[in-house]
Every structure is written in structure tokens, then in C-alpha cells.
C-alpha positions as CSV (number, residue, x, y, z in Angstrom):
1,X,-39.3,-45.3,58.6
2,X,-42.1,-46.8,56.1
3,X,-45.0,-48.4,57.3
4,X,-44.9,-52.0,57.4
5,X,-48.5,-52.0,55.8
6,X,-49.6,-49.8,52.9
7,X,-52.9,-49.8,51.6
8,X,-52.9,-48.4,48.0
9,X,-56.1,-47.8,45.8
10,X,-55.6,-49.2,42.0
11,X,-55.3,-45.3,40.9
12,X,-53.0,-44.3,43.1
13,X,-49.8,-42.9,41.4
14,X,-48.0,-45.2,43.8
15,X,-49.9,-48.5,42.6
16,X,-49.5,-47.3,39.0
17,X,-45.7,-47.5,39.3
18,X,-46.0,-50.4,40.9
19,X,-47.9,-51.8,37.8
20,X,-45.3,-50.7,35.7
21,X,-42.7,-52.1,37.3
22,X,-44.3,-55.5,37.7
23,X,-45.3,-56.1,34.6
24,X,-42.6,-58.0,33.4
25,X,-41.4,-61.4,34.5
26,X,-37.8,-60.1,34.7
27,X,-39.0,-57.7,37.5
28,X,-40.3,-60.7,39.5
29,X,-36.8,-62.9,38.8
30,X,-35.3,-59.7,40.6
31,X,-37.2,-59.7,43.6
32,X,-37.3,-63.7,44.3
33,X,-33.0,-63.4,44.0
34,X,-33.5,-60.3,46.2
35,X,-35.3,-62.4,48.5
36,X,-32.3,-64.4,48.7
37,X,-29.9,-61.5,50.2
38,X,-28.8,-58.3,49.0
39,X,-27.3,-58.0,45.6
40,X,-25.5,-55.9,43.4
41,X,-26.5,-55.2,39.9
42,X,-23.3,-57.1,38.7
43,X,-24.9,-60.3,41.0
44,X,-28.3,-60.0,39.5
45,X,-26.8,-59.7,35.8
46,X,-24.9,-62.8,36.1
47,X,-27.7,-64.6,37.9
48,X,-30.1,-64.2,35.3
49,X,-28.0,-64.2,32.3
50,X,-29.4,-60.9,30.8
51,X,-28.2,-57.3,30.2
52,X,-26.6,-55.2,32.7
53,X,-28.8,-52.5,31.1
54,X,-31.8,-54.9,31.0
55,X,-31.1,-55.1,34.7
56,X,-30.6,-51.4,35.7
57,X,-33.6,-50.9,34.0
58,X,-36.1,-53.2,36.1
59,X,-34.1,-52.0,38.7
60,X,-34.8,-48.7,38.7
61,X,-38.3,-49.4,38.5
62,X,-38.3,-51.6,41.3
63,X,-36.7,-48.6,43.0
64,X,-39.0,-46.0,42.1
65,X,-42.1,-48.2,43.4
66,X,-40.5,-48.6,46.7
67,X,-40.2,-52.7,46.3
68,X,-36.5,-52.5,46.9
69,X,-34.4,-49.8,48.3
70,X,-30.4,-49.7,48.5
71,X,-29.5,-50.8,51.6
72,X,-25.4,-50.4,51.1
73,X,-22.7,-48.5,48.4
74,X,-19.5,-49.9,48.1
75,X,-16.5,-49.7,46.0
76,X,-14.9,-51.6,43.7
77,X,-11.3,-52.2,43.3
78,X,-11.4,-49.5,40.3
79,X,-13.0,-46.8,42.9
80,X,-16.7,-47.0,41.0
81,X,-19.3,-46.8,43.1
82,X,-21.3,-50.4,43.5
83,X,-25.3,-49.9,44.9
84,X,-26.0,-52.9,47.0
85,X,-30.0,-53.7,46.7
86,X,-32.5,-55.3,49.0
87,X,-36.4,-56.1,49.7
88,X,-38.3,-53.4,51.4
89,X,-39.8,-54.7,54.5
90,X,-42.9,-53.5,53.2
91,X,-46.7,-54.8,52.6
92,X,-47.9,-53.2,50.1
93,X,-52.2,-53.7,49.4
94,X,-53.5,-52.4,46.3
95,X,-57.6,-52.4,47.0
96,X,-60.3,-50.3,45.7
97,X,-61.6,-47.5,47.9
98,X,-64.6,-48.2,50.2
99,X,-67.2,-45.7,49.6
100,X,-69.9,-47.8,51.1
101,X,-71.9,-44.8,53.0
102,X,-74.3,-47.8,55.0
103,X,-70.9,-49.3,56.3
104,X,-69.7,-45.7,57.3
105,X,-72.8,-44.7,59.3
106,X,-73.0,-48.0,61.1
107,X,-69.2,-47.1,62.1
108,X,-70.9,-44.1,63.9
109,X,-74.0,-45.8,65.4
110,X,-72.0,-48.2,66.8
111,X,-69.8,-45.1,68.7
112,X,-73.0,-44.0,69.2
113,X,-74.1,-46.5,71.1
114,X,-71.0,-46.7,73.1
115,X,-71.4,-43.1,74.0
116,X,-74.7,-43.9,75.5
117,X,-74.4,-46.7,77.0
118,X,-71.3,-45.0,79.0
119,X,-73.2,-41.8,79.8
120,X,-76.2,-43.9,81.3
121,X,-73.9,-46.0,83.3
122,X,-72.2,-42.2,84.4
123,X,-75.7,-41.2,85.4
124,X,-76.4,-44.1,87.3
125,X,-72.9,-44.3,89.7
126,X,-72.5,-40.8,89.8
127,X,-75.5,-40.3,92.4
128,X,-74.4,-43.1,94.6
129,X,-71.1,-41.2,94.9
130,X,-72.5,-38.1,95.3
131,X,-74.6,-39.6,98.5
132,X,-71.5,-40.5,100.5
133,X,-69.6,-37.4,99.7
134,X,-72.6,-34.4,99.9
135,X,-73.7,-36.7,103.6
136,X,-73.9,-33.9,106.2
137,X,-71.2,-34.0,108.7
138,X,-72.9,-33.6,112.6
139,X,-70.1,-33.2,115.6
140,X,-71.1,-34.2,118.7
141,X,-72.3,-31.2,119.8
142,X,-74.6,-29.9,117.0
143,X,-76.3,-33.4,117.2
144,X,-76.7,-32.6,121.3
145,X,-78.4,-29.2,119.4
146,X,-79.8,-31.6,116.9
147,X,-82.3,-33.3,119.7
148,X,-83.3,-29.8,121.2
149,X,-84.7,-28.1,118.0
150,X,-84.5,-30.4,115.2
151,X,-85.8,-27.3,113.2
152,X,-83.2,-25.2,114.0
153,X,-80.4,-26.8,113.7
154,X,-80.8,-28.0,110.1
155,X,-80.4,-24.7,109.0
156,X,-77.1,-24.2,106.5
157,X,-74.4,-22.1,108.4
158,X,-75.5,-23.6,111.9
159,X,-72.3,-24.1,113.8
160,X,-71.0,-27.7,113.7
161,X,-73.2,-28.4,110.4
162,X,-71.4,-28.7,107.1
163,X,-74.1,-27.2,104.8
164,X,-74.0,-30.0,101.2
165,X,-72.5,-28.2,98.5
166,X,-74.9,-26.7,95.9
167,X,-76.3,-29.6,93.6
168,X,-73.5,-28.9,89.7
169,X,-75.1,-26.8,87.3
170,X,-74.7,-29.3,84.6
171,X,-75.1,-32.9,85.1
172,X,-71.9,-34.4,84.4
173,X,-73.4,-37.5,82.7
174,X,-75.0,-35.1,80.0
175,X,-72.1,-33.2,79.3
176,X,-70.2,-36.4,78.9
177,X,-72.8,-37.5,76.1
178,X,-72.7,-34.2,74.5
179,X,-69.2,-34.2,74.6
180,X,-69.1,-38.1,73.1
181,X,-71.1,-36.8,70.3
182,X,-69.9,-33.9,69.4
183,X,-66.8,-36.1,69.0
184,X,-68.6,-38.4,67.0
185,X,-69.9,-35.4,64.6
186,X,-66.5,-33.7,64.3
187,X,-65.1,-37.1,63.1
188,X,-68.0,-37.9,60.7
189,X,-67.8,-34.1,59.1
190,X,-64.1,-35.3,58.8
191,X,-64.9,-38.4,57.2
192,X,-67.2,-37.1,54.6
193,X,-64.7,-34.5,53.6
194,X,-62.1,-36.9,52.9
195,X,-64.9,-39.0,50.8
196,X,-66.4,-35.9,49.0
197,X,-62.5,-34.8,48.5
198,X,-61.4,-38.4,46.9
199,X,-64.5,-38.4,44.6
């Protein structure tokens, strides 16, 4: 299925044929009876009191810059083969190609910022979780223990203790804003391949 919206730049072979086939006022008598319902070469011929070659020939332009499309074949009571035609649910956009490198980078500043702004709000929940989950769990009786020798019995591996787990060895907040902007530069190396590659 076509896209519903089709950006074109002006040298596009697409937008050329486009060009081509709008460039006469026949062409734009097609479409607007097109616009009507679908329509046989024989119906548009009539309609506009030209050609059936003059006809076929916008026609197949129209065809061959996607603007209409056959949507059914029939038969006629001689067994020839009839093309029914009809719009293409298409928007088509013919616009010169933004090469504006200020727009681009402030594209990427603005992920940027994103990026950091999520990392710093990482780094500042992530401890508070991390209190309520590395808390040391005390039973009963190691806190009994607890009261006799305090020293003691905050040693790791004391039975009824549950030692905190050792502290990451990478803070997650950091690798999430190194991973953000490694993102950021894969897609901006992509970028200004595509750019370098148009020009």
C-alpha cells in the first residue's frame, strides 16, 4: 500500500514525471472527472470531447506519475479488455530539500537535553529506591545480639544479618546517559550520511 503522504523534492525523478504529466490543462480535466468516480477511457473521451488517443496519452502519464491507478478491468460486449481508472488516495508534496545544518543540530540538542534531563532525574530516584531495598534486615534475635555487642554484630555474615549487596559497579544513571547519547551520535552520523549522500 502507498503512503498517504509523499514528500518529493523538485528533482526527484518522481516529481519530474509528475511535471510532465501536469503540464497540460487536459491532464487536469482528467483528474477533476476522475474526481467524480472511476472512468473508462471511452467515458473520459466523450466527456471532454477530444481524442481517444489524446486521452490514452494524458492517461498514461497520469499513470506513470502515480496520480491515478486502475482500480478495475472489464470487458466489453466484443471481449476487449476496458481499464477502469481512478484517483490515487495519495498526497503528494513536491518541496525543496532542507539542508539547513543550524536546524539539524538543534534537532540533536534538544534530544540532548532530553537525555539529560532523564538521566539526572534517574540519578536522583534511583538512591531513594535503593535505601528501602539495600535496608538491613535484623530478626528478633540478632537485634537481642544487636544490644549486647553493637560491634559485633554489624559484621556481614553474622547470623540473622542480611549483609547490603555490594554498591553496582556502574551507576545506572550514567550508563543511561551514555547510552542516550551514543543514540543520539549513531543517529546524527546517520543523518549526515544521508545529507553528504544527497549532495
Amino acid at each position: 500500500m502507498a503512503d498517504p503522504v509523499l514528500v518529493l523534492e523538485p528533482g526527484d525523478e518522481r516529481a519530474q514525471k509528475i511535471a510532465k504529466a501536469m503540464s497540460s490543462q487536459t491532464a487536469g480535466e482528467i483528474l477533476r472527472l476522475l474526481g467524480e468516480g472511476q472512468k473508462s477511457l471511452t467515458d473520459l473521451a466523450e466527456r471532454l470531447s477530444l481524442p481517444m488517443n489524446t486521452v490514452k496519452y494524458h492517461v498514461e502519464n497520469l499513470l506513470d506519475a502515480g496520480l491515478i491507478s486502475v482500480a478495475d478491468t472489464r470487458y466489453s460486449v466484443k471481449g476487449r479488455e476496458v481499464k477502469i481508472y481512478t484517483l490515487t488516495n495519495q498526497v503528494l508534496i513536491v518541496a525543496p530539500r532542507q539542508s539547513d545544518v543550524r536546524s539539524l543540530l538543534l534537532k540533536y540538542a534538544s534530544l540532548f537535553c532530553i537525555v539529560a534531563v532523564a538521566s539526572l532525574t534517574v540519578a536522583v530516584i534511583l538512591p531513594m529506591l535503593e535505601e528501602n531495598v539495600n535496608a538491613p534486615v535484623i530478626t528478633p534475635a540478632a537485634a537481642g545480639v544487636m544490644r549486647e555487642t553493637p560491634a559485633v554484630a554489624l559484621k556481614a555474615g553474622w547470623d540473622g544479618i542480611a549483609a547490603p549487596p555490594a554498591a553496582a559497579a556502574i551507576d545506572p544513571a550514567l550508563a543511561f546517559f551514555l547510552g542516550g547519547v551514543l543514540v543520539i551520535l549513531v543517529l546524527l552520523c546517520y543523518e549526515a550520511w544521508l545529507w553528504k549522500r544527497r549532495g
